[in-house]
Biopython code that builds the backbone (N, CA, C, O; Angstrom):
import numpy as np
from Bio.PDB.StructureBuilder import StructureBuilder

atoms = [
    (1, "UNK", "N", (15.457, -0.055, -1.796)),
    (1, "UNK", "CA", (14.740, 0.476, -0.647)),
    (1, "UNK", "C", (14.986, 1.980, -0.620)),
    (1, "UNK", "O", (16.085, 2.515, -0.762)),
    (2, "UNK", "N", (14.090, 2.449, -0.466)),
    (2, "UNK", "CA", (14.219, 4.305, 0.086)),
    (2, "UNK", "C", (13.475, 4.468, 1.271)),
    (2, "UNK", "O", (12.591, 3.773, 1.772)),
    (3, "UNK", "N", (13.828, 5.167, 1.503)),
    (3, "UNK", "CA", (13.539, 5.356, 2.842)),
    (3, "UNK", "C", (14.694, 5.823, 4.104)),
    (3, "UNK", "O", (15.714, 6.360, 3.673)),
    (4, "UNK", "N", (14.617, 5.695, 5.224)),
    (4, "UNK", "CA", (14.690, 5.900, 6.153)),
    (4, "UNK", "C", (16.033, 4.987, 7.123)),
    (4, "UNK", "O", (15.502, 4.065, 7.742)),
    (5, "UNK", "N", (16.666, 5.012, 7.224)),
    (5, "UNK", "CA", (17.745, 4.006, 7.819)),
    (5, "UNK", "C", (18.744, 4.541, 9.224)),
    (5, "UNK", "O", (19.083, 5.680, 9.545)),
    (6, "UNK", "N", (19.026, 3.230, 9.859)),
    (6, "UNK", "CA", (19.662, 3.655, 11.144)),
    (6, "UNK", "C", (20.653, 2.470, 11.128)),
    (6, "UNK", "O", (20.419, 1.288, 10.876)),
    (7, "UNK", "N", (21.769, 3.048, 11.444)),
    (7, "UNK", "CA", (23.087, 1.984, 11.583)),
    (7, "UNK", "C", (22.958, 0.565, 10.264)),
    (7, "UNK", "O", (23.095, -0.657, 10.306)),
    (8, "UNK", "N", (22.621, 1.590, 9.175)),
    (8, "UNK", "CA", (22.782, 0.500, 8.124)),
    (8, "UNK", "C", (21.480, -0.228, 7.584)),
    (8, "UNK", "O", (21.249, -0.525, 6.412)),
    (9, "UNK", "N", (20.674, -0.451, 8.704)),
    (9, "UNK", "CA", (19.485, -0.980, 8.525)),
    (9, "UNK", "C", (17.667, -0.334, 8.359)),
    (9, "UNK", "O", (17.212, 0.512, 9.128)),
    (10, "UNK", "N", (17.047, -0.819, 7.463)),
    (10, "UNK", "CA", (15.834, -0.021, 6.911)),
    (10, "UNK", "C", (15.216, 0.266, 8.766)),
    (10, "UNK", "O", (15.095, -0.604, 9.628)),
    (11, "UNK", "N", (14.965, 1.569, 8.881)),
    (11, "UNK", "CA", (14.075, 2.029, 10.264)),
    (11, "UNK", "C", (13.524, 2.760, 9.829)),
    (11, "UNK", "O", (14.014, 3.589, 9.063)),
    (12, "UNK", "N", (12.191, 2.716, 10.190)),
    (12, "UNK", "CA", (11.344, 4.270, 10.316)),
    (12, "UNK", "C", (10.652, 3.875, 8.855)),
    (12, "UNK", "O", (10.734, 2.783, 8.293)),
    (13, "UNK", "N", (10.081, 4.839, 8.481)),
    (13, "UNK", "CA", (9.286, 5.211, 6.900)),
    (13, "UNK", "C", (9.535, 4.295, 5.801)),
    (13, "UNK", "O", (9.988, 5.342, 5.338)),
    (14, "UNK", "N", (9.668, 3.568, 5.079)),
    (14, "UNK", "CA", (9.992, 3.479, 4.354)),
    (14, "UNK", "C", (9.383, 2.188, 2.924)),
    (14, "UNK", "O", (8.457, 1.388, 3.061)),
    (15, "UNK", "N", (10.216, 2.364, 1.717)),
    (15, "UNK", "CA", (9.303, 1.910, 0.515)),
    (15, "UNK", "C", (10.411, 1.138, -0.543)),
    (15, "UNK", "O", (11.414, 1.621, -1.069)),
    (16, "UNK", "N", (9.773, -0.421, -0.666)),
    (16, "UNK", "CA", (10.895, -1.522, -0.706)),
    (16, "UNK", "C", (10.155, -2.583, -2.217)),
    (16, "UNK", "O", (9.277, -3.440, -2.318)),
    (17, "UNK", "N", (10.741, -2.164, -2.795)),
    (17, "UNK", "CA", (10.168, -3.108, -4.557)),
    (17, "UNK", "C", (10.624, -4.167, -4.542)),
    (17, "UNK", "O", (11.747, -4.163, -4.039)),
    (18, "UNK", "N", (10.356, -4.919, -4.797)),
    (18, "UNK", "CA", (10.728, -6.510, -4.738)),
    (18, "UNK", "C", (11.000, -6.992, -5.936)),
    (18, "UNK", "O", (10.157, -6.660, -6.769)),
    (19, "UNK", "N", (11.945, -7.716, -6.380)),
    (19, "UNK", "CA", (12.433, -8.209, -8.173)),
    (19, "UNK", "C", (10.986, -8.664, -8.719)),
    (19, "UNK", "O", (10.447, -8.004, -9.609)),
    (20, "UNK", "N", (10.441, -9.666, -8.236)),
    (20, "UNK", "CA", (9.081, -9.924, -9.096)),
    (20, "UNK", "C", (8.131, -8.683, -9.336)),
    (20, "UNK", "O", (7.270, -9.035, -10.142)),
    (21, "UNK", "N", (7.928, -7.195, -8.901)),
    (21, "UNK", "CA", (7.271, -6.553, -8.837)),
    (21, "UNK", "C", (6.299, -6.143, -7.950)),
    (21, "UNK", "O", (5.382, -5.374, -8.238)),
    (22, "UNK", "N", (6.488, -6.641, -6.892)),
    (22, "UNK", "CA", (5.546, -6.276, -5.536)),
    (22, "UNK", "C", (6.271, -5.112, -4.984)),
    (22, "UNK", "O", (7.404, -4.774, -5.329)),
    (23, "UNK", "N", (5.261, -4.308, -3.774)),
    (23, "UNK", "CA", (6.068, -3.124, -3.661)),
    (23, "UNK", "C", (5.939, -2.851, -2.140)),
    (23, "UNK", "O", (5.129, -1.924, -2.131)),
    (24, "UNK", "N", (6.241, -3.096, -0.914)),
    (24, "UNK", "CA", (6.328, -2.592, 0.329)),
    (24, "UNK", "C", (6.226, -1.389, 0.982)),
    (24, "UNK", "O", (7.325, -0.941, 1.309)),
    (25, "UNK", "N", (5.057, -0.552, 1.356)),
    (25, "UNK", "CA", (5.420, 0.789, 1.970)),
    (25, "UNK", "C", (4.984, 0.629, 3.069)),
    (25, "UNK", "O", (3.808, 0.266, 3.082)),
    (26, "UNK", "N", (5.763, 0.835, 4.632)),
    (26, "UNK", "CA", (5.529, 1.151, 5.707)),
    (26, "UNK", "C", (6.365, 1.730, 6.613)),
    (26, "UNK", "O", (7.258, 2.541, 6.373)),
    (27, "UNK", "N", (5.884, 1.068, 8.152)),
    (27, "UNK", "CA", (7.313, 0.773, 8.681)),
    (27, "UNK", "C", (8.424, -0.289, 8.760)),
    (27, "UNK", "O", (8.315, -1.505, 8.601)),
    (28, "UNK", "N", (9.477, 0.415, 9.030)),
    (28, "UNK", "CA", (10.359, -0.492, 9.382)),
    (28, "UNK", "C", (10.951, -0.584, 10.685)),
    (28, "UNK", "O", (10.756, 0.299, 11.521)),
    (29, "UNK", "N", (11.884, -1.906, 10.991)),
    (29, "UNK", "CA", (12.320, -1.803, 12.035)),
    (29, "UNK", "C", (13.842, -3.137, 12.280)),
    (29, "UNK", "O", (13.594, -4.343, 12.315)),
    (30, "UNK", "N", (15.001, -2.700, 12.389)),
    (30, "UNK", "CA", (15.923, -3.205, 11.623)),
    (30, "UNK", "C", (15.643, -4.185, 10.651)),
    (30, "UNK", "O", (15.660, -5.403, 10.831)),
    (31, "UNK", "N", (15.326, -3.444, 9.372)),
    (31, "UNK", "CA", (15.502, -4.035, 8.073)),
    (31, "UNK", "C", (13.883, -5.120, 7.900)),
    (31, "UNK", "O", (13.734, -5.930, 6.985)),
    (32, "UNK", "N", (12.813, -4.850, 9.035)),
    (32, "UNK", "CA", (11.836, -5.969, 8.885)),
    (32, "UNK", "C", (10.678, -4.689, 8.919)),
    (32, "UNK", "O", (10.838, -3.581, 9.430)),
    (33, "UNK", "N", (9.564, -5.170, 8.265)),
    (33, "UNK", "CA", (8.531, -4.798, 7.960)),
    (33, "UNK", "C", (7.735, -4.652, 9.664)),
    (33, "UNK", "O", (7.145, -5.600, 10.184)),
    (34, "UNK", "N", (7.843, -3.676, 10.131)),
    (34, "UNK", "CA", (7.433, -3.176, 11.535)),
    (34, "UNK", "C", (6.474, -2.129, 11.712)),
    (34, "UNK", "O", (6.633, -1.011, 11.222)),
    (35, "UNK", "N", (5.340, -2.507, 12.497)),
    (35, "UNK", "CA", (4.292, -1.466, 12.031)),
    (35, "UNK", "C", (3.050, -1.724, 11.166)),
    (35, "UNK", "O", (2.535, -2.792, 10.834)),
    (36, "UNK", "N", (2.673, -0.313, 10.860)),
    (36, "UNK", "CA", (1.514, -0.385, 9.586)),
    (36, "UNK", "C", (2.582, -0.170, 8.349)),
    (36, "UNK", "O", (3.623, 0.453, 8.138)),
    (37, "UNK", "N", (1.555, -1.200, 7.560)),
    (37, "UNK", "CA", (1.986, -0.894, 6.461)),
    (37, "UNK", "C", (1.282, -1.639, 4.940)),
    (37, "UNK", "O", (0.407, -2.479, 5.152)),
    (38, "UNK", "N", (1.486, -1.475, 4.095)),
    (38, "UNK", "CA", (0.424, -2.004, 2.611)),
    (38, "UNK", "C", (1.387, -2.549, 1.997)),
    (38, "UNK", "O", (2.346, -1.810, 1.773)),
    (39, "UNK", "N", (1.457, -3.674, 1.624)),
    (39, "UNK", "CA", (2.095, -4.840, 0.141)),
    (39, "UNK", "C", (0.946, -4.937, -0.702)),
    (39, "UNK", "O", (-0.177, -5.396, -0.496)),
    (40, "UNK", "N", (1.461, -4.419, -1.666)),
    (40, "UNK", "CA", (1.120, -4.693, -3.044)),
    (40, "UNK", "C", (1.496, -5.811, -4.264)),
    (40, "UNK", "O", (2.367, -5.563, -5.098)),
    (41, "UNK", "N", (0.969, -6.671, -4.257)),
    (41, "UNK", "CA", (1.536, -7.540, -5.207)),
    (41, "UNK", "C", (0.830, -6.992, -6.933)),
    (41, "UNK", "O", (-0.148, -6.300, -7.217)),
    (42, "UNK", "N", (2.114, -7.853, -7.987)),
    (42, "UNK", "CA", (1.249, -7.602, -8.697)),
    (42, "UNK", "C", (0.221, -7.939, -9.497)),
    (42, "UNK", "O", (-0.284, -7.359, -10.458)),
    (43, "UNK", "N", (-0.040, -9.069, -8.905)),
    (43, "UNK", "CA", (-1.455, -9.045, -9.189)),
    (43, "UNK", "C", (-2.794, -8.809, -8.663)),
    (43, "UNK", "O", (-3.856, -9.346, -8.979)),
    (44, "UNK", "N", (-2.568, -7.995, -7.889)),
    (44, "UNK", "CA", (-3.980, -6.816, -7.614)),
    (44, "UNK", "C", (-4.091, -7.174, -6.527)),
    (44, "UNK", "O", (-5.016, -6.605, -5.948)),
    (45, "UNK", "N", (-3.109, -8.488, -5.447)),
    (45, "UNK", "CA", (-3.548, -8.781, -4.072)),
    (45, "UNK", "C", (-3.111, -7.751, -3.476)),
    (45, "UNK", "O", (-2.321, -6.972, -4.009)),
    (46, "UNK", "N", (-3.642, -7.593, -2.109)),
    (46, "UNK", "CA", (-3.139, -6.486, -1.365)),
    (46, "UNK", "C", (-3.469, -6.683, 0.200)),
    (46, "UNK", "O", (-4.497, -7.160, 0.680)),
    (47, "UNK", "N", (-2.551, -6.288, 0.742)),
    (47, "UNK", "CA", (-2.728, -6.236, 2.589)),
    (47, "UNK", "C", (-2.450, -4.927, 3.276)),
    (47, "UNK", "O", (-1.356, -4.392, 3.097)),
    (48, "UNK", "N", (-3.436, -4.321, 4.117)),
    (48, "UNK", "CA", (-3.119, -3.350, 4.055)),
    (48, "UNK", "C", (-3.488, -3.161, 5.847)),
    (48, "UNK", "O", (-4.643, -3.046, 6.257)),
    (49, "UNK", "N", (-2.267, -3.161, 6.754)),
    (49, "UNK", "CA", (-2.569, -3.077, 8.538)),
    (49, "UNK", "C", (-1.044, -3.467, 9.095)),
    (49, "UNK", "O", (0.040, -3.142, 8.611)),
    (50, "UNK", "N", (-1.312, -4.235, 10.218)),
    (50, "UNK", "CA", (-0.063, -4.484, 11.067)),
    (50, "UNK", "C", (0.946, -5.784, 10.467)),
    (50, "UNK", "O", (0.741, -6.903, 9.997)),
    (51, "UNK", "N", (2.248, -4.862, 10.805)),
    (51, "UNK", "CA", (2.888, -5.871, 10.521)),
    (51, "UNK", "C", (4.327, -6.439, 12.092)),
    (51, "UNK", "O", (4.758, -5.686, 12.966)),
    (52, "UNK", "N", (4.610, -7.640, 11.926)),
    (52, "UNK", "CA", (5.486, -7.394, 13.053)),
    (52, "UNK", "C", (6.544, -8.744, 12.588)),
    (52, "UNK", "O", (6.170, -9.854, 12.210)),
    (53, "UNK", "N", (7.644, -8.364, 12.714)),
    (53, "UNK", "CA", (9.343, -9.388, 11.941)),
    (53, "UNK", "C", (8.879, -9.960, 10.446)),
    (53, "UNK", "O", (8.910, -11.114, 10.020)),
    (54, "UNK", "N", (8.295, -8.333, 9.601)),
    (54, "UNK", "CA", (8.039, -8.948, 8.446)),
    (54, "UNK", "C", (6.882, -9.843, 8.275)),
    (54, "UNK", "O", (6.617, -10.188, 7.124)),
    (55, "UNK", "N", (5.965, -10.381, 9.494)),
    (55, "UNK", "CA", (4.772, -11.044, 9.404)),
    (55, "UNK", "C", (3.565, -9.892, 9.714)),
    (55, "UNK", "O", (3.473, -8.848, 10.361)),
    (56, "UNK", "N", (2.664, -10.761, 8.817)),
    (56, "UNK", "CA", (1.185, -9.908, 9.334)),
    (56, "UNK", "C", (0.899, -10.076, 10.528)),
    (56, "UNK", "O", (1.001, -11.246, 10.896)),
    (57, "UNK", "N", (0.488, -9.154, 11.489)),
    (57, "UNK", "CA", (0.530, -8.956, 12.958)),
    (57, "UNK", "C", (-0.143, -8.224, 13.160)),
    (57, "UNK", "O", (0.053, -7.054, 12.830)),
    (58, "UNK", "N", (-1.524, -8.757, 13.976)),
    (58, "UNK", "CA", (-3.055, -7.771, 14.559)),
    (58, "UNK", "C", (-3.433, -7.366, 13.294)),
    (58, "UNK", "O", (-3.059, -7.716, 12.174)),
    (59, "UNK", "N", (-4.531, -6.279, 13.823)),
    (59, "UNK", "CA", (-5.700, -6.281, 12.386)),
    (59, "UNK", "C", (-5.263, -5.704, 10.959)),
    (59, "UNK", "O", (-4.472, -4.774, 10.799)),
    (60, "UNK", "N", (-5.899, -6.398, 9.979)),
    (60, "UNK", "CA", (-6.015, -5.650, 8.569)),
    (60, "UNK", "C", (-6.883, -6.270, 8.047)),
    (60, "UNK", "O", (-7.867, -6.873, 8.475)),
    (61, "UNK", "N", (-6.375, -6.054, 6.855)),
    (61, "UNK", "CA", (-7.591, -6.046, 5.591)),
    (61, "UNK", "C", (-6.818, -6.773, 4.410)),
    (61, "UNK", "O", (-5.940, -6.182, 3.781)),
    (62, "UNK", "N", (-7.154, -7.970, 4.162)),
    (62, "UNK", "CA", (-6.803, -8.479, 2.777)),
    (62, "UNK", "C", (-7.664, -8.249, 1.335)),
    (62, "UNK", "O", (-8.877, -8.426, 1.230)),
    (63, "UNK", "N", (-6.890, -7.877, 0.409)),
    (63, "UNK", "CA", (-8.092, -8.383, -0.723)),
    (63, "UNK", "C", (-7.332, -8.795, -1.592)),
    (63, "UNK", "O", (-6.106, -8.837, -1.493)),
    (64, "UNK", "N", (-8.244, -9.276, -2.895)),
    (64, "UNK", "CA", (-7.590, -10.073, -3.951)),
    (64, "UNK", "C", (-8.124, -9.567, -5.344)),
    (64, "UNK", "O", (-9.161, -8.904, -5.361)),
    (65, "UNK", "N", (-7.465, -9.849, -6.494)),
    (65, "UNK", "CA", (-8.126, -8.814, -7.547)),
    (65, "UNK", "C", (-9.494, -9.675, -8.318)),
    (65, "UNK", "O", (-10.027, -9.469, -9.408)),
    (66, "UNK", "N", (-9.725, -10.488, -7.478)),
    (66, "UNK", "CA", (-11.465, -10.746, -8.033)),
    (66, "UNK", "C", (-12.614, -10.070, -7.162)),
    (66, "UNK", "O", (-13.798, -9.987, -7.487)),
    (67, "UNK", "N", (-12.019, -9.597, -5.972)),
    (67, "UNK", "CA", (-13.231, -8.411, -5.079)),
    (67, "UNK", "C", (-13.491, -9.152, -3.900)),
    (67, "UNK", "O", (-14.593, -8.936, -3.396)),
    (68, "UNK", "N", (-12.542, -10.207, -3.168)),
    (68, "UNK", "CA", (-12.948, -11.155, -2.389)),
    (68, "UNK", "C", (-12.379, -10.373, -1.460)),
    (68, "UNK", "O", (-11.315, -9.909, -1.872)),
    (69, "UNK", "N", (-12.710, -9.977, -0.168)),
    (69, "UNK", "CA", (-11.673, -9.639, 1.147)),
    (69, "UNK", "C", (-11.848, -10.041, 2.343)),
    (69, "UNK", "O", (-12.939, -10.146, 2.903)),
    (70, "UNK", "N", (-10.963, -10.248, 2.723)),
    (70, "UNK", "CA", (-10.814, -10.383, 4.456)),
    (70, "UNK", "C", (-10.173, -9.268, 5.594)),
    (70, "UNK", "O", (-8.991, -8.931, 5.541)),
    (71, "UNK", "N", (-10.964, -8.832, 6.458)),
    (71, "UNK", "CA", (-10.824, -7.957, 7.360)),
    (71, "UNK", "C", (-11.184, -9.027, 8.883)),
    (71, "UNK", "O", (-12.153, -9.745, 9.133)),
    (72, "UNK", "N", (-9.408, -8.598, 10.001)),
    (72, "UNK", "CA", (-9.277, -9.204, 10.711)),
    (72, "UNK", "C", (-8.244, -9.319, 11.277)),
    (72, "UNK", "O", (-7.378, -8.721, 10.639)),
    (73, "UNK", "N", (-7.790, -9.861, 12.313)),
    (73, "UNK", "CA", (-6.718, -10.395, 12.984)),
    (73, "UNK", "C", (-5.934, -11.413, 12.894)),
    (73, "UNK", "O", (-6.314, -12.555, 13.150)),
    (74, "UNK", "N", (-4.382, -11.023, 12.405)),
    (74, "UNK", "CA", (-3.225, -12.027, 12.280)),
    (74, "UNK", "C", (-2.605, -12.425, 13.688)),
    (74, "UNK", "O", (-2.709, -11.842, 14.767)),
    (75, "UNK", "N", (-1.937, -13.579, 13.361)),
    (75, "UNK", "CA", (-1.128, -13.523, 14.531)),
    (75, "UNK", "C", (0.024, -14.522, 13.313)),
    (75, "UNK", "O", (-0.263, -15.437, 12.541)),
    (76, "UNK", "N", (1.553, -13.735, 13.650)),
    (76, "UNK", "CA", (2.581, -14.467, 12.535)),
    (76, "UNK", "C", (2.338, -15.132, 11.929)),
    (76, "UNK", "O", (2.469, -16.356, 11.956)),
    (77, "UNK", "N", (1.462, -13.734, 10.471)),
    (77, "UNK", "CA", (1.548, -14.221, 9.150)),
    (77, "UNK", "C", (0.260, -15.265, 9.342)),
    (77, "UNK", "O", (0.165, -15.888, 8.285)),
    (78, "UNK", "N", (-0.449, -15.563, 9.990)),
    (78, "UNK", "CA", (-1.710, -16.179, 9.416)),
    (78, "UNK", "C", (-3.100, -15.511, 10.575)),
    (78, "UNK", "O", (-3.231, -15.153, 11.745)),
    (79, "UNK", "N", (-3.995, -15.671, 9.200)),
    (79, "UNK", "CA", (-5.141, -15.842, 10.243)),
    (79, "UNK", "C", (-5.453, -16.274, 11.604)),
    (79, "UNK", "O", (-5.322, -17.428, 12.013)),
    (80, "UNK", "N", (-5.903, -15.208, 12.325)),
    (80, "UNK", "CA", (-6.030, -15.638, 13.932)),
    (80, "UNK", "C", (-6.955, -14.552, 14.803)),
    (80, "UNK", "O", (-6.638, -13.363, 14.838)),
    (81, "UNK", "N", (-7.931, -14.983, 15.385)),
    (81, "UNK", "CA", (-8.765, -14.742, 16.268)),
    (81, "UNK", "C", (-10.218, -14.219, 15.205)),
    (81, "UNK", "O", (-10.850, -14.974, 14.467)),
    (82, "UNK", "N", (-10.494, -12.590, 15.432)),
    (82, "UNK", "CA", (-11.566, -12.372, 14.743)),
    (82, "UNK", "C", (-11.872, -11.696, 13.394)),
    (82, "UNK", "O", (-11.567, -10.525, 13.169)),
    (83, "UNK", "N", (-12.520, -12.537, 12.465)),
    (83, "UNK", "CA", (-12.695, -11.944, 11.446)),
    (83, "UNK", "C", (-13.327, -12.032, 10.325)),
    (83, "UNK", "O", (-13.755, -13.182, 10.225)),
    (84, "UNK", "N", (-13.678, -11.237, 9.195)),
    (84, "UNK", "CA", (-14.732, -11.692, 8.711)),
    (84, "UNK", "C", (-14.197, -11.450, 6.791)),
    (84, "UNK", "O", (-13.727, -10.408, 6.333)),
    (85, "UNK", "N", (-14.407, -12.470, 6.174)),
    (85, "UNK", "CA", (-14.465, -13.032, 4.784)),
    (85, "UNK", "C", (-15.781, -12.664, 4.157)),
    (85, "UNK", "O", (-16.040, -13.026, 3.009)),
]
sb = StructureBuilder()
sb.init_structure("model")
sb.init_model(0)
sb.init_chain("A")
sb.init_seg("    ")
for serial, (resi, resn, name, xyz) in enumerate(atoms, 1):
    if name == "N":
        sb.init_residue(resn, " ", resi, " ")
    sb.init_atom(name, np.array(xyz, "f"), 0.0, 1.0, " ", f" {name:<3s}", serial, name[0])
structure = sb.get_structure()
């Protein structure tokens, strides 16, 4: 992780690689994905909006590396309320 830290734990800014190769840049907020922010996996999926305890939270934008996307509203980590595929 680089970035940004308070009493030990990831806060504020910051950019988090994962052993399989995915890559985290947003916020943080003790040590959880808080805020906006974009995951990158590597295989070309991508999410790119709110996040809240590390879950997708209120609007973004999914896509996938065949050109398919979804733009819309999460509620913890899944699809919820409006949106369009």
């Amino acid at each position: 992780m680089a970035g940004e830290w308070k009493d030990n734990k990831a806060c504020g800014k910051g950019k988090f690689w994962h052993v399989d190769g995915d890559v985290f840049e947003g916020q943080w907020l003790d040590d959880k994905a808080n805020g906006y922010g974009i995951y990158k996996h590597v295989n070309g999926a991508k999410y790119e909006g709110n996040w809240k305890d590390d879950l997708q939270d209120g609007f973004g934008v999914e896509s996938w590396g065949d050109g398919s996307k979804y733009e819309g509203y999460y509620k913890e980590g899944k699809k919820h309320g409006e949106g369009f595929f």
